[in-house]
C-alpha positions as a Markdown table, in Angstrom:
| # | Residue | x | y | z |
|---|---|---|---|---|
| 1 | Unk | -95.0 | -28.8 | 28.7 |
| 2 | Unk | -91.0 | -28.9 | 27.7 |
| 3 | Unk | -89.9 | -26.8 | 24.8 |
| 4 | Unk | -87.5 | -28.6 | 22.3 |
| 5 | Unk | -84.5 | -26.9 | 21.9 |
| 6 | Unk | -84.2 | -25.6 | 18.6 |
| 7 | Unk | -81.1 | -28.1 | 17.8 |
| 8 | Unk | -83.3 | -31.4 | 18.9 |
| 9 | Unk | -85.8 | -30.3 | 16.7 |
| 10 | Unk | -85.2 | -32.3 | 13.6 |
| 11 | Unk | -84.6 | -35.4 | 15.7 |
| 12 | Unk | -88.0 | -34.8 | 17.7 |
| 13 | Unk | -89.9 | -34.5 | 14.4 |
| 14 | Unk | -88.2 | -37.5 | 13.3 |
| 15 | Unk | -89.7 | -39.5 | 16.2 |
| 16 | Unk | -93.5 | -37.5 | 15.7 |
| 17 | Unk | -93.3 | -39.3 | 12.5 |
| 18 | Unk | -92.2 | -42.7 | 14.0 |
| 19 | Unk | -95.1 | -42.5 | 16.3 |
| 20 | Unk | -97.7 | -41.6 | 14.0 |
| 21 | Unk | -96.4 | -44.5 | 11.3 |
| 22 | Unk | -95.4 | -46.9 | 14.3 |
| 23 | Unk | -98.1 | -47.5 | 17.5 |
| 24 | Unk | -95.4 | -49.1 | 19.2 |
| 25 | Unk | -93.4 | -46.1 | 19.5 |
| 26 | Unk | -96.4 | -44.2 | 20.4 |
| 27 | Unk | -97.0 | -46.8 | 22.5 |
| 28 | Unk | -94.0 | -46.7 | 24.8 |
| 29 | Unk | -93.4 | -42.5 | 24.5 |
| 30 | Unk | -96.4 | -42.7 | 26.5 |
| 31 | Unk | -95.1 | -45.0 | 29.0 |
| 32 | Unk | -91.4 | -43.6 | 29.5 |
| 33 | Unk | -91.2 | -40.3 | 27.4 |
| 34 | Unk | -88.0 | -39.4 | 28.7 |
| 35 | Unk | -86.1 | -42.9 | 27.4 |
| 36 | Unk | -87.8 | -42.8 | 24.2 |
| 37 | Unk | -86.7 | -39.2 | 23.8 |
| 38 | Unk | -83.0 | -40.3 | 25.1 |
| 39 | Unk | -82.5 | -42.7 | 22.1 |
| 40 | Unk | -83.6 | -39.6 | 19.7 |
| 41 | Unk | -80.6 | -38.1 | 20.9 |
| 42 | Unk | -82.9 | -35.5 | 23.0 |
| 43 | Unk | -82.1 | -35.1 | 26.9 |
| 44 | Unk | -84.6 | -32.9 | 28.8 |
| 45 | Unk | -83.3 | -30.9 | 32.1 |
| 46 | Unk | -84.6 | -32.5 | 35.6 |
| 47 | Unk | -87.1 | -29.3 | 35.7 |
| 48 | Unk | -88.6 | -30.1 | 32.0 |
| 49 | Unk | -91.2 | -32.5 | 31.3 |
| 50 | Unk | -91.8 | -34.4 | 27.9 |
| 51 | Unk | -93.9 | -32.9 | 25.6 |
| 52 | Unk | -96.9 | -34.3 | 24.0 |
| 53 | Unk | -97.2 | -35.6 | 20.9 |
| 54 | Unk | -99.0 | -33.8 | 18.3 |
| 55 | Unk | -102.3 | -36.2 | 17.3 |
| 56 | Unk | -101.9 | -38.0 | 14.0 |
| 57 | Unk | -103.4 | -36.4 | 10.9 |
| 58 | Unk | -104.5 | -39.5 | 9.1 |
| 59 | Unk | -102.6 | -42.2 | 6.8 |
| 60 | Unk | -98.8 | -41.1 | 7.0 |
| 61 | Unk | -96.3 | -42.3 | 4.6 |
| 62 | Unk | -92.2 | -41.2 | 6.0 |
| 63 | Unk | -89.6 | -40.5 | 3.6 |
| 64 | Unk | -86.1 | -39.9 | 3.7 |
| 65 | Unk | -86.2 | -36.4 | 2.9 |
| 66 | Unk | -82.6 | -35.7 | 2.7 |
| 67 | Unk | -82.7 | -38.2 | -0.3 |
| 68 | Unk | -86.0 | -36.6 | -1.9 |
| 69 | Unk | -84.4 | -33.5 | -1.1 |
| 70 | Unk | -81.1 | -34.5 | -2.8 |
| 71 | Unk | -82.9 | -35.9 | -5.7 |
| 72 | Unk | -84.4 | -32.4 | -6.1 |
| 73 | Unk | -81.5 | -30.8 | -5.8 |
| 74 | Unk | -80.2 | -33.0 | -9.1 |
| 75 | Unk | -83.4 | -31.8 | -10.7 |
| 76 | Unk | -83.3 | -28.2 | -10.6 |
| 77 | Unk | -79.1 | -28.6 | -11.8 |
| 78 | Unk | -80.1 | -30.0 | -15.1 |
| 79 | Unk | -83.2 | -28.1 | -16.0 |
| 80 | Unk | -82.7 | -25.7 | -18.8 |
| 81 | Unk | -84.1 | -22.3 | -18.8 |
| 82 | Unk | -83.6 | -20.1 | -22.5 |
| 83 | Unk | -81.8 | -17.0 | -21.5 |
| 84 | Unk | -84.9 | -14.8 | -21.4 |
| 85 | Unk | -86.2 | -16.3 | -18.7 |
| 86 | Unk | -83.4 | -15.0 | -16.9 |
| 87 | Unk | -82.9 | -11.8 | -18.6 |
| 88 | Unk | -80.3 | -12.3 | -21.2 |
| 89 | Unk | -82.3 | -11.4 | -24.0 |
């Protein structure tokens, strides 16, 4: 089995989750691994072969984490903490 390079992994998680919410992709991954990995932006080399996709773990729902993650982010800049909490008493 191929190893991802650890700069293609984001991009490979990103199609996991397209092929657990999407058969289609699942689908064709199956069929020709290497193009569907091409159009992630993830080339093997000629001695690698595609890896296998991790089995689904039930109803998925995909979010755009860099968004949640933003959002978050926001969050934690506006919550107020008295100084205590942080040792200025």
């Amino acid at each position: 089995m191929a190893s991802i390079p650890a700069e293609h992994r984001p991009r490979f998680a990103r199609l996991i989750a397209d092929a657990w919410s999407d058969p289609e992709v699942a689908a064709r991954y199956e069929r020709e691994p290497a193009a569907v990995l091409a159009e992630y932006g993830i080339v093997l080399d000629g001695d690698s072969d595609a890896p296998e996709l991790p089995p689904a773990p039930g109803d998925v729902a995909v979010e755009d984490l860099g968004v949640s993650a933003g959002a978050a982010m926001a969050t934690i800049g506006t919550v107020s903490c008295p100084g205590s909490c942080i040792g200025l008493s």
